[in-house]
C-alpha positions in Angstrom: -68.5 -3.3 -8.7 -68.7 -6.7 -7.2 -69.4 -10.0 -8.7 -72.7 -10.0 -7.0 -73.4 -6.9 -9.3 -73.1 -8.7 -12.2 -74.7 -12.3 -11.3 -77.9 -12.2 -13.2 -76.2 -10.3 -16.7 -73.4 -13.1 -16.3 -76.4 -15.9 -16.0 -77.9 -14.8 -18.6 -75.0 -14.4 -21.1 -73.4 -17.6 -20.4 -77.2 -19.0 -21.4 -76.9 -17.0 -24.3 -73.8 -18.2 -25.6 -74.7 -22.1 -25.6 -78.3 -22.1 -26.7 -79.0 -24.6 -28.7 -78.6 -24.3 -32.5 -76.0 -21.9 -32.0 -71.9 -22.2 -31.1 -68.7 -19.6 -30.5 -66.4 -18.7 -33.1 -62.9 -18.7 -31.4 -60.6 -15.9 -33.3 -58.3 -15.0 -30.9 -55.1 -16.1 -32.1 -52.3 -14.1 -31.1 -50.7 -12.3 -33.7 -47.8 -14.5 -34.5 -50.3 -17.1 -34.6 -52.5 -15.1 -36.9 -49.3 -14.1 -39.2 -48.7 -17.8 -39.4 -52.2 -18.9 -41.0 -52.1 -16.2 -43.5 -48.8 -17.3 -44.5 -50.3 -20.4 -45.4 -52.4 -18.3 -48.3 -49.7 -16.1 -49.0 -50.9 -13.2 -47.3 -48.4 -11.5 -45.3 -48.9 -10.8 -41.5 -49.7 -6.8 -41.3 -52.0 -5.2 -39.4 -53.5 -4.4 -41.9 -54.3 -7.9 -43.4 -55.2 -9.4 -39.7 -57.8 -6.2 -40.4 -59.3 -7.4 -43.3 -59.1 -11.4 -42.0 -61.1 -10.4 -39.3 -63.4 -8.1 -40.7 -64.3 -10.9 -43.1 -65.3 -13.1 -40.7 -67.5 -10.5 -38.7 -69.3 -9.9 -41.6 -70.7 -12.6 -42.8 -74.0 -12.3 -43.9 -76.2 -14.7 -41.7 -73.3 -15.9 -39.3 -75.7 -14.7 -36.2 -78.0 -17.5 -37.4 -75.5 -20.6 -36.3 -72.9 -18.5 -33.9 -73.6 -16.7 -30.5 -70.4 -15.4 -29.7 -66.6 -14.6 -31.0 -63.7 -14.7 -29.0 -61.1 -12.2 -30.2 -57.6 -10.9 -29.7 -57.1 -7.5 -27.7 -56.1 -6.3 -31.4 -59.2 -7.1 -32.8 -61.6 -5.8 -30.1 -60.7 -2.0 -30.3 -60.1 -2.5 -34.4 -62.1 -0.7 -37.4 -63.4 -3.0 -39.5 -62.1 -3.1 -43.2 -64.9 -2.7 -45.4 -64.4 -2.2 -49.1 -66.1 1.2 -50.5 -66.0 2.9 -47.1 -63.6 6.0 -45.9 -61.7 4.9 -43.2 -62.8 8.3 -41.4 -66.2 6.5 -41.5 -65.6 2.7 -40.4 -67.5 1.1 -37.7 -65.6 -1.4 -35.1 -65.2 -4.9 -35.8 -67.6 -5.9 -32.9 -70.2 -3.3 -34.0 -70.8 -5.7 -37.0 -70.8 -8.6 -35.0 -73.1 -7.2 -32.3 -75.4 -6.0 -35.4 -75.8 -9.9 -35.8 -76.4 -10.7 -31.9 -73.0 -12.2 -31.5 -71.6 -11.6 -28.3 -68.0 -10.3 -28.4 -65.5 -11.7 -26.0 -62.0 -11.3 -25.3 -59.0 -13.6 -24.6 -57.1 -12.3 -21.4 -54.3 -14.6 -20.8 -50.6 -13.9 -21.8 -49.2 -16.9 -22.8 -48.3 -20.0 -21.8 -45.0 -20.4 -19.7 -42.6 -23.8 -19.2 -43.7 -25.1 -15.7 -40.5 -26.8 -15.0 -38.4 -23.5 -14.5 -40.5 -22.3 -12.0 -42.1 -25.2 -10.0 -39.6 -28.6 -8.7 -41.9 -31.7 -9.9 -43.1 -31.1 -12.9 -42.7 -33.1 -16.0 -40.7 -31.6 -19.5 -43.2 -29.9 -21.9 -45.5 -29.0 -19.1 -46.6 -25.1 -18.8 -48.4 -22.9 -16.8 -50.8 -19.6 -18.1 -49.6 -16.1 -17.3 -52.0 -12.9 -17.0 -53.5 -12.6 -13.3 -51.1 -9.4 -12.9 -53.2 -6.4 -13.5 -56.0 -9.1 -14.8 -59.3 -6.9 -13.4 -58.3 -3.4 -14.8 -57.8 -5.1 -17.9 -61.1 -7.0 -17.9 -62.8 -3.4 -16.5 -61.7 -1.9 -19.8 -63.3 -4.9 -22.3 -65.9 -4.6 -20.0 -66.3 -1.0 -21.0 -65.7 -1.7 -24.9 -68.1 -4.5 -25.1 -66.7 -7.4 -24.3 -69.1 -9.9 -22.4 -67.3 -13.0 -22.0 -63.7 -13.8 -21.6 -61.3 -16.9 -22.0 -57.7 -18.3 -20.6 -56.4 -21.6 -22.0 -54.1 -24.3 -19.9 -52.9 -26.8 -21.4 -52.4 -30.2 -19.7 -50.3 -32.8 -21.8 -50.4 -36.7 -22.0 -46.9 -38.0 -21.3 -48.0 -42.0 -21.8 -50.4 -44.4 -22.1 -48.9 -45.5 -18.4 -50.6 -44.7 -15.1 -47.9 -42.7 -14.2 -48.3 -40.8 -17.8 -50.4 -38.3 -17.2 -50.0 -34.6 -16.2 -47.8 -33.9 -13.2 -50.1 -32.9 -10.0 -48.1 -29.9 -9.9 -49.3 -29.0 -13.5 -52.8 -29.8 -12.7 -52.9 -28.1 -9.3 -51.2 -25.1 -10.7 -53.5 -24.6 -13.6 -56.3 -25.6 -12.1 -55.7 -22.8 -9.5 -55.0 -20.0 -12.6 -57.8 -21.5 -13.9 -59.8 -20.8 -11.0 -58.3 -17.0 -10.0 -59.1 -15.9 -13.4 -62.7 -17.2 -13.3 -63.1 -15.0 -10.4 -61.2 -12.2 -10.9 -63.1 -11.4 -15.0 -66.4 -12.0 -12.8 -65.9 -8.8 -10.8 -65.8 -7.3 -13.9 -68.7 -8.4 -15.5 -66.7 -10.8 -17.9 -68.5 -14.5 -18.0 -65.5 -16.7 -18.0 -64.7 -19.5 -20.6 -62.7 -21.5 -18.4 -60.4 -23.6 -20.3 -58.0 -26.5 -19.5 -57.5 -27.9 -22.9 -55.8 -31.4 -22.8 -54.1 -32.1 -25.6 -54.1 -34.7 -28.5 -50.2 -35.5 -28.5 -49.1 -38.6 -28.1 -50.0 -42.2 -28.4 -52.6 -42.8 -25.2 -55.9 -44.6 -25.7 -59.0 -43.4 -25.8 -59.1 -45.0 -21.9 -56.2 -42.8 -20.5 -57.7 -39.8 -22.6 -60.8 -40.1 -20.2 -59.1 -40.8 -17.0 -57.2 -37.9 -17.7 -59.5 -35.5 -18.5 -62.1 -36.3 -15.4 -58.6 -35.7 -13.3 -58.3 -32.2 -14.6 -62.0 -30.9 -14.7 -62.1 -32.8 -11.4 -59.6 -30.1 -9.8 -59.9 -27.4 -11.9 -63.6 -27.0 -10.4 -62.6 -28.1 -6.9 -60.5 -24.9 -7.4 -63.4 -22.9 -8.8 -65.4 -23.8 -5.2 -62.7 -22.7 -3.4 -62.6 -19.2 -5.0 -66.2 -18.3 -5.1 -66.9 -18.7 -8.7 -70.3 -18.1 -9.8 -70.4 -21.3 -12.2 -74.1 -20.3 -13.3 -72.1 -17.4 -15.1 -69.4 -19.9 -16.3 -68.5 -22.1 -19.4 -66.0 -24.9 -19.7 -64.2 -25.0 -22.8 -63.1 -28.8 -23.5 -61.3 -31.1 -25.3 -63.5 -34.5 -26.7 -62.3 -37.6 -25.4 -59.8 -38.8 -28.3 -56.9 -41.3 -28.5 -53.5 -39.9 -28.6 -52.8 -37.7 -32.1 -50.0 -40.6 -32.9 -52.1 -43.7 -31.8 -52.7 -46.2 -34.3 -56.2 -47.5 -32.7 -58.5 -46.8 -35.2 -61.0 -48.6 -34.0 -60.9 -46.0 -30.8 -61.9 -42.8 -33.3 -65.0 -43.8 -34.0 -67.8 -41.5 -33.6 -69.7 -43.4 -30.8 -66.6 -44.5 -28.9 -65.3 -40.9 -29.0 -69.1 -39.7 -28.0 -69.5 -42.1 -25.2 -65.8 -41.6 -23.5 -67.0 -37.7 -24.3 -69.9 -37.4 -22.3 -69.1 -39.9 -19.9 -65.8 -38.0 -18.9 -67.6 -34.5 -18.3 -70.9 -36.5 -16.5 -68.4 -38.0 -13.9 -66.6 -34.8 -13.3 -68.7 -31.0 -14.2 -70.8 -29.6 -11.8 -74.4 -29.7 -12.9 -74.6 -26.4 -12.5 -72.5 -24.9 -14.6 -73.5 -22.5 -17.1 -72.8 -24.2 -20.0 -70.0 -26.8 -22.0 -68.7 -26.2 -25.4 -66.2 -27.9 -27.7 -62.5 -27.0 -28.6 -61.5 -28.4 -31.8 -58.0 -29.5 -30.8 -56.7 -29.6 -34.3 -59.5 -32.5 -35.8 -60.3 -31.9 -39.1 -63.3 -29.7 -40.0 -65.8 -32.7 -40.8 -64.7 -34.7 -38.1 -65.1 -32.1 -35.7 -68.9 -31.6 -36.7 -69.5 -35.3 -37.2 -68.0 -35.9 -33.5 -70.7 -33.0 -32.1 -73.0 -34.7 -33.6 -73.0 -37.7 -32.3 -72.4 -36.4 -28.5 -75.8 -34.8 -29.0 -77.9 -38.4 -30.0 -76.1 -39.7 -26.9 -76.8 -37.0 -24.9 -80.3 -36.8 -26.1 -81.1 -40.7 -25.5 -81.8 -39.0 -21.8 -79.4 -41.0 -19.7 -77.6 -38.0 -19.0 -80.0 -35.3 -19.2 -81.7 -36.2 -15.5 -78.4 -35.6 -14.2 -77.0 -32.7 -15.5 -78.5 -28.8 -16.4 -75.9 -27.5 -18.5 -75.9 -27.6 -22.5 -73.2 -28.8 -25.2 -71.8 -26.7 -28.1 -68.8 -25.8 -29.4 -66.2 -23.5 -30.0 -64.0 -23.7 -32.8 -61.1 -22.0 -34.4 -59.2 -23.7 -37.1 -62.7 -26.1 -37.6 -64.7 -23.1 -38.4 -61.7 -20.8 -40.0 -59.6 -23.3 -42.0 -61.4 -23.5 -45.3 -63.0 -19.9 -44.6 -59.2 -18.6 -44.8 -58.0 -20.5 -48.1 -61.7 -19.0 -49.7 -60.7 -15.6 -48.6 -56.8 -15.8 -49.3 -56.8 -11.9 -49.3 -58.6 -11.8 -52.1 -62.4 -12.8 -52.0 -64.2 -11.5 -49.1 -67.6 -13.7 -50.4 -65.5 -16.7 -50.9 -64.5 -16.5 -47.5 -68.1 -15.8 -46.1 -69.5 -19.0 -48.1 -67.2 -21.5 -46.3 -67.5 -19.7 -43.1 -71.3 -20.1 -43.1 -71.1 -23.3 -44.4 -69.0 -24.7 -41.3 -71.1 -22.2 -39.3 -74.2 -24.3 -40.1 -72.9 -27.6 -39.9 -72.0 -27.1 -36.5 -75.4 -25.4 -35.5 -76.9 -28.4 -36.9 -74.7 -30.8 -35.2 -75.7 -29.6 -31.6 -79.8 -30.1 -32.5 -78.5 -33.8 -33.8 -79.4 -32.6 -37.3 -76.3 -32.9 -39.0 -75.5 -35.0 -42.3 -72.2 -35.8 -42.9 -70.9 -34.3 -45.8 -73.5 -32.0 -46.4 -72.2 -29.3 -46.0 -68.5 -28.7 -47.9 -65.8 -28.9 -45.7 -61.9 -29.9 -45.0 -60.1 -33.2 -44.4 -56.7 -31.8 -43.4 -56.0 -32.6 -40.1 -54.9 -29.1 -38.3 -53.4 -30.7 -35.6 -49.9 -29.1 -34.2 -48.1 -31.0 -31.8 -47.3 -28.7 -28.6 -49.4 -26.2 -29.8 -49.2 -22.9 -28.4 -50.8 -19.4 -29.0 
């Protein structure tokens, strides 16, 4: 199989995934990672509690309504699901509930992020590069063959400064923008759309200014490298950051929602191809309501039509800890519907957010900020 197998199926699920009204479900923590959040209920990280975790999240009653797709861990992807009155001989997959919804399954593929500096002469402390093109197509041929659709590898490119000199090494953005790029490709050939994801991160003190310099930089090269290598960027998402000040800056006035909107779309406008399958959202650690409230408002700026004429592709999201925190302290190993109300209720205030339809605070949600400094899964 060739990637010019696959071109139309890859259209079409990449279109799928960002229709409007509906966003991706990022679950793919590693298992550490997962073991880490469940300690934060008091739930102990087993396989078998990562089981029933997931399995609460893929079925939810109505999630297909306001979610098109779930990214998961190789774990979860060839996993029974955990259901309660059902004989293990007798349980379904985790993705066969999901699909039972329409929600696409997908698959992250990298292996980690690695320190940069050991490896490469010019990069800057802290920076990393992502590991996983060794044996990378056989292993997207088998999700391929257990359902997967769509895949996703995360870089991560980190804000030194608010200085021109601050921001990611060009050996960190060449390097990553090239994994970025290889991987795109290589999932392709598979049949695997590919959620291409340079996340820069909110540590530090820069402004809202060096935020969007620095994130047209990156997207800038990472699809210069995605020309280079063929890509099919019809068949392809980018998975972003919004354009925020520094985690530690004490600029308030920069974190408003229109200032954040603006920078947002103006960042992506200057820099993604037109077209591009689709863009959606990371969290990055905001708080749940913040996270919504920020879509929201990218969509009334996007729909005042200054940047529709120039550009085919559509905004959503795709959260993790905006769409899991307050589903996980619900479920807390104990209450499977607890954890399906506020996993529907973040669910639909982030589908309504991409129509322009959300109200803040109507929907319950979280304040605690979930941002980690360095964070790596």
């Amino acid at each position: 199989m060739t990637l010019a197998t696959y071109r139309d199926e890859l259209a079409a699920t990449a279109s799928k995934l960002v229709q409007k009204g509906k966003g991706i479900l990022a679950a793919d923590e590693s298992n550490p990672t997962c073991g880490k959040r469940l300690a934060t209920v008091g739930v102990k990280n087993t396989e078998n509690n990562r089981k029933k975790y997931r399995t609460m999240l893929a079925t939810a009653p109505g999630l297909g309504e306001y979610i098109s797709g779930a990214i998961l861990y190789e774990e979860t992807l060839f996993q029974k699901a955990s259901v309660y009155g059902v004989k293990a001989a007798d349980e379904r997959l985790i993705i066969d509930h999901l699909r039972d919804q329409g929600i696409i399954p997908g698959i992250k593929v990298d292996t980690g992020l690695r320190p940069l500096i050991e490896t490469l002469p010019n990069a800057k402390p802290g920076e990393h590069y992502c590991s996983g093109l060794d044996g990378l197509l056989e292993r997207a041929q088998k999700y391929y063959e257990q359902g997967a659709r769509f895949a996703k590898w995360r870089a991560v490119l980190k804000i030194h400064g608010d200085g021109d000199d601050d921001g990611p090494s060009e050996r960190a953005v060449e390097e990553n923008a090239r994994g970025l790029a290889r991987y795109a490709r290589i999932v392709q050939e598979a049949g695997l759309v590919p959620i291409i994801e340079p996340e820069v991160l909110q540590d530090g003190n820069h402004t809202l200014g060096r935020a969007r310099v620095e994130q047209e930089r990156v997207y800038k090269a990472v699809f210069d490298a995605c020309y280079a290598d063929g890509v099919f960027l019809e068949g392809a998402l980018l998975k972003c950051s919004m354009a925020t000040p520094g985690a530690e800056s004490t600029v308030e006035a920069e974190r408003t929602p229109e200032r954040v909107a603006e920078s947002t779309v103006a960042a992506l406008m200057n820099s993604v191809p037109k077209e591009l399958g689709g863009v959606v959202f990371l969290s990055g650690g905001l708080p749940e309501e913040l996270a919504s409230v920020y879509l929201n408002e990218i969509q009334k700026i996007d729909r005042s039509g200054t940047f529709e004429k120039r550009r085919e592709w559509n905004l959503s999201f795709s959260y993790g800890r905006a769409l899991q925190h307050s589903a996980l302290k619900a479920w807390s190993g104990k209450s499977t519907k607890a954890g399906h109300a506020a996993l529907l209720a973040r669910a639909q205030a982030n589908s309504e957010a991409t129509k322009c339809e959300y109200v803040a605070r109507s929907q319950p949600s979280s304040d605690d900020h979930l941002h980690v400094a360095g964070y790596i899964y």
